[in-house]
N, C-alpha and C positions, 0 to 999 in steps of 0.2 A: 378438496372438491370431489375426490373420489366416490369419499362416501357417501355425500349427498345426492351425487347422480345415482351411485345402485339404488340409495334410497327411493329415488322418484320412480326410477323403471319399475323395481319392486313392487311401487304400492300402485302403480298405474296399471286398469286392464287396457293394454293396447299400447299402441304406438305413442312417443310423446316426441316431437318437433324438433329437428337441432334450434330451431331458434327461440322454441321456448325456454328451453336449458339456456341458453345464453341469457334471456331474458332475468330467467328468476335468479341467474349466480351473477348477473355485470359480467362476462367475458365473452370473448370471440367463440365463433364456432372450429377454428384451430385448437383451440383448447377442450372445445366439447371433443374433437373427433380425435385426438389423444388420449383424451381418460378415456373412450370408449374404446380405440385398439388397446390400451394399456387392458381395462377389462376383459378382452378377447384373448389377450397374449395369455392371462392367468387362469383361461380354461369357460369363464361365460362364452353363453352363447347369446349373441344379441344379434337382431335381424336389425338391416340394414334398407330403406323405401325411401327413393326421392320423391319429398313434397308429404311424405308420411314421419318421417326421422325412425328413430331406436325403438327396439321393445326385445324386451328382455324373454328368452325360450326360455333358459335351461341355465344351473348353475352348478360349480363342482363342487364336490366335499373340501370346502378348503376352507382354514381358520384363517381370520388374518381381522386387523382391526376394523376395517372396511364393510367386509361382510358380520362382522359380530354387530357393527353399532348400526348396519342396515336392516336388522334384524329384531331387533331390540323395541320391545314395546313396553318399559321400564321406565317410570317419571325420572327415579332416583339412582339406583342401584346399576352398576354398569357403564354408566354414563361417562366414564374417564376406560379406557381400554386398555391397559400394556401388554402387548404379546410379544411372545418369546418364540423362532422360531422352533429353539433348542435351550433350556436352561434345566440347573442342576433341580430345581421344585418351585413351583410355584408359590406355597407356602413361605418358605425361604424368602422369594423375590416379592408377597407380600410384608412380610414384614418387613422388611428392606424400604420400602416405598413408604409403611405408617412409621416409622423411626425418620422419616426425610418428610413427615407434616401432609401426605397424602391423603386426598379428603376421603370421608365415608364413601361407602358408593367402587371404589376402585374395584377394578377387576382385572386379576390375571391370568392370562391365558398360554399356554405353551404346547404347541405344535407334538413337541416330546419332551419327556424328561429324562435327564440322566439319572438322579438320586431321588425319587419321588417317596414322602413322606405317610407312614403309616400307624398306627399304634403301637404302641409299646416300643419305639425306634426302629420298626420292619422299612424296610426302605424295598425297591423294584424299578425297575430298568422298563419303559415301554419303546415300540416300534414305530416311527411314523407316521402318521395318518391313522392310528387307532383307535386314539384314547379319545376322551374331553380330558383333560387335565385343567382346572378352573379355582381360582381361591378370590375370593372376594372378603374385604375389609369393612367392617362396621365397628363402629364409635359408640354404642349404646352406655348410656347412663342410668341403668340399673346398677342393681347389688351384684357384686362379683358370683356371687353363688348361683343366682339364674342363671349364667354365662352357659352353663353344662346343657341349658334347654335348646340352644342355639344347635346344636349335633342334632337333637329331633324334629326340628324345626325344619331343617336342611333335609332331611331323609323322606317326611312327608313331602315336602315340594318334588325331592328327584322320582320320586315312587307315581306320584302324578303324572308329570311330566315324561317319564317313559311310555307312562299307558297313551298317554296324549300324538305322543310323536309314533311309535311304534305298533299302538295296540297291543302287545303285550299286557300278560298280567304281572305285575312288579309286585313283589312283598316285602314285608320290612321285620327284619333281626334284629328283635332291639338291641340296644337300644337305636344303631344307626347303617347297617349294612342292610342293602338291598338284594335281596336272591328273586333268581326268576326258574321256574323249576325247582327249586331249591339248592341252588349255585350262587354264589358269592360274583353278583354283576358290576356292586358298587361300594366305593368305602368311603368314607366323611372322615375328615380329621380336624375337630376345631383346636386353635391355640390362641390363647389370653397372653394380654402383657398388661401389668397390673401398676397404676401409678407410684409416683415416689414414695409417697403415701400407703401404699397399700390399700385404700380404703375403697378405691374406686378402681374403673374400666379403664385402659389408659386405650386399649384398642382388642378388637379380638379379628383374626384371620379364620375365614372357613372353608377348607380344600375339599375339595369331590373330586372324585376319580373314577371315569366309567367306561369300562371295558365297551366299548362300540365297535369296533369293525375287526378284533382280534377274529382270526380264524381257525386258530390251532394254539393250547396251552402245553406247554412242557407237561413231559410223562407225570411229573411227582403232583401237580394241579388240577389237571383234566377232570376230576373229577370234585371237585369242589368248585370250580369257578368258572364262567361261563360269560360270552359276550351276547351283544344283542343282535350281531351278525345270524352267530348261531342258533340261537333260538329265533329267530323272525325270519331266517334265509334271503334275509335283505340289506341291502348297503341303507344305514343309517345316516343322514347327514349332520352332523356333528353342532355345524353353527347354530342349525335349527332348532337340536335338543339342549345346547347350552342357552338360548333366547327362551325357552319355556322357562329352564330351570330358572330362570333369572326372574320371568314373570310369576311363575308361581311362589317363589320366595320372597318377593318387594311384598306380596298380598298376605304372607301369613305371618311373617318378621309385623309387619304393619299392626294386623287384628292382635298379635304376642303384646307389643308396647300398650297396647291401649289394654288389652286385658289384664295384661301381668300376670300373666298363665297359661297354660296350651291347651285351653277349652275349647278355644276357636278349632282346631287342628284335632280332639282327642278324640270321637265320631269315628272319622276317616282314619284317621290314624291308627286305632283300633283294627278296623274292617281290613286294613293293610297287613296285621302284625299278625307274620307267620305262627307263631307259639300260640295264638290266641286261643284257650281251653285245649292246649295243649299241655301234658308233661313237660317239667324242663329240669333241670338241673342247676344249681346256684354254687358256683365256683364262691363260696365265700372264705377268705383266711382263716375267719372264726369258726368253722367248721360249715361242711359244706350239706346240702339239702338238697330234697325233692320236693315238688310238688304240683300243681297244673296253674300256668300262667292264666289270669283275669283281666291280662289289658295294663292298658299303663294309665297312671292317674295325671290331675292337670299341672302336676309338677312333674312331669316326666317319670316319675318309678313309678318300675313295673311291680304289679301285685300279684302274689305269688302265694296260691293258697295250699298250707301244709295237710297232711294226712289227720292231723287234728280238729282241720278247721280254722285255725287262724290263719287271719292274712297278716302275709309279712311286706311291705314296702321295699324293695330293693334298689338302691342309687347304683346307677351307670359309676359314677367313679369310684365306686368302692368293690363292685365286684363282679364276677363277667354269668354269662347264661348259655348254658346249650342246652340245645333239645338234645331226646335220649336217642335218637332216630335221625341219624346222616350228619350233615353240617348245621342245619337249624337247629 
């Protein structure tokens, strides 16, 4: 019942009744004025008027399921919550949950991680109250090979979704790291599990991790990576910018399925991408190149035109890109 009272104060301008609350949930008003000190106890502020009831001031930077799913303007995605005050990744604990029959849509959320997951097996320790750490589960029924679209899927929605919550300008590395200033703000890490079969989707996990209220990086970082404290000089509220992220990605995952390609997203997506008629560099095995990036096509590779003239197509899992100029 908790959540459905933030729920109500939240979307009510004003005061709402203790005895309307009692009305629309069937319980006593002992039980309204419970969940509302239990509310007070965890840092809201709610005003208190006989013959007026509750209304909601002020609310803390705090995750917890209550406030995620009071927040939440999401038909689908979301809608089931597990948070962790403390777990070793979230990742981890989503697949944990789709190997135990967890519907599409799940989302996990954790306070902090101890072993948080990154490319290439980089794992990072965060501090309390900092992060969004968030992995949500989808079930899609494409070809395993579009699965890789899902990482630029995710980066366009958080690149949004910053500017949305922050006003910030957020850019995007492709294929999936978000830099602001040209600082490494955000990392995306998707992971597939592929049916018995091999033939199809059995489930795919998609982790985001966003540096928000960090306020000091270790010496060896500082200068590649940066929070949204620092560059806004403001306290970000966390539930807030995980509820965009959440909304902007039901809407673009959505127009993906129906399109079966990232046309819908490749506009913006473009406008977003740092390298964009920029030089970059092609980490490729098969020998490596230069050339000035063109934007990423509606299968996700970026095009990458050589000193000759030709464009070369380059896939995210085969090979990596830096600009010649800092971290981008």
């Amino acid at each position: 019942m908790k959540t459905e009272i933030l729920t109500v104060l939240r979307e009510t301008d004003g005061y709402v009744s203790g005895q309307e609350l009692c009305d629309r949930f069937g319980v006593s008003r002992t039980a309204v004025w419970k969940v509302i000190n239990g509310l007070k106890e965890e840092g809201y502020a709610i005003a208190s008027l006989p013959r007026k009831g509750y209304r909601l001031e002020g609310a803390p930077d705090i995750v917890s399921e209550s406030e995620l799913l009071s927040r939440l303007e999401t038909r689908w995605l979301g809608r089931r919550v597990v948070f962790f005050e403390q777990t070793d990744s979230t990742n981890t604990q989503a697949k944990r949950l789709a190997e135990e029959g967890a519907p599409e849509g799940t989302l996990v959320v954790a306070d902090m991680q101890t072993a948080g997951k990154g490319r290439r097996g980089r794992s990072w320790q965060q501090a309390p109250g900092t992060m969004v750490s968030m992995t949500f589960l989808l079930k899609p029924e494409f070809a395993p090979d579009r699965a890789s679209m899902l990482t630029l899927l995710a980066a366009h929605s958080v690149a949004g979704a910053i500017e949305a919550v922050t006003g910030l300008s957020a850019a995007i590395k492709w294929p999936n790291d978000i830099v602001i200033n040209g600082k490494k703000t955000v990392g995306i890490l998707t992971e597939m599990s592929l049916s018995v079969e091999q033939d199809s989707i059995h489930y795919v996990v998609v982790g985001i991790g966003i540096n928000v209220n960090i306020r000091e990086f270790p010496e060896e970082i500082k200068d590649v990576a940066t929070s949204l404290y620092l560059e806004s000089g403001s306290q970000v509220n966390r539930t807030c910018l995980i509820g965009e992220v959440m909304k902007r990605f039901e809407a673009d995952y959505e127009q993906f399925i129906a399109l079966e390609n990232l046309t819908g997203i490749l506009e913006d997506y473009n406008a977003h991408l740092v390298s964009m008629n920029r030089e970059v560099r092609v980490l490729d095995p098969k020998g490596e190149f230069q050339g000035i990036s063109r934007g990423m096509n509606q299968n996700g590779e970026l095009l990458v035109e050589k000193e000759d003239g030709s464009v070369v197509c380059v896939y995210a899992g085969e090979v990596s890109v830096r600009g010649l100029y800092g971290y981008v």
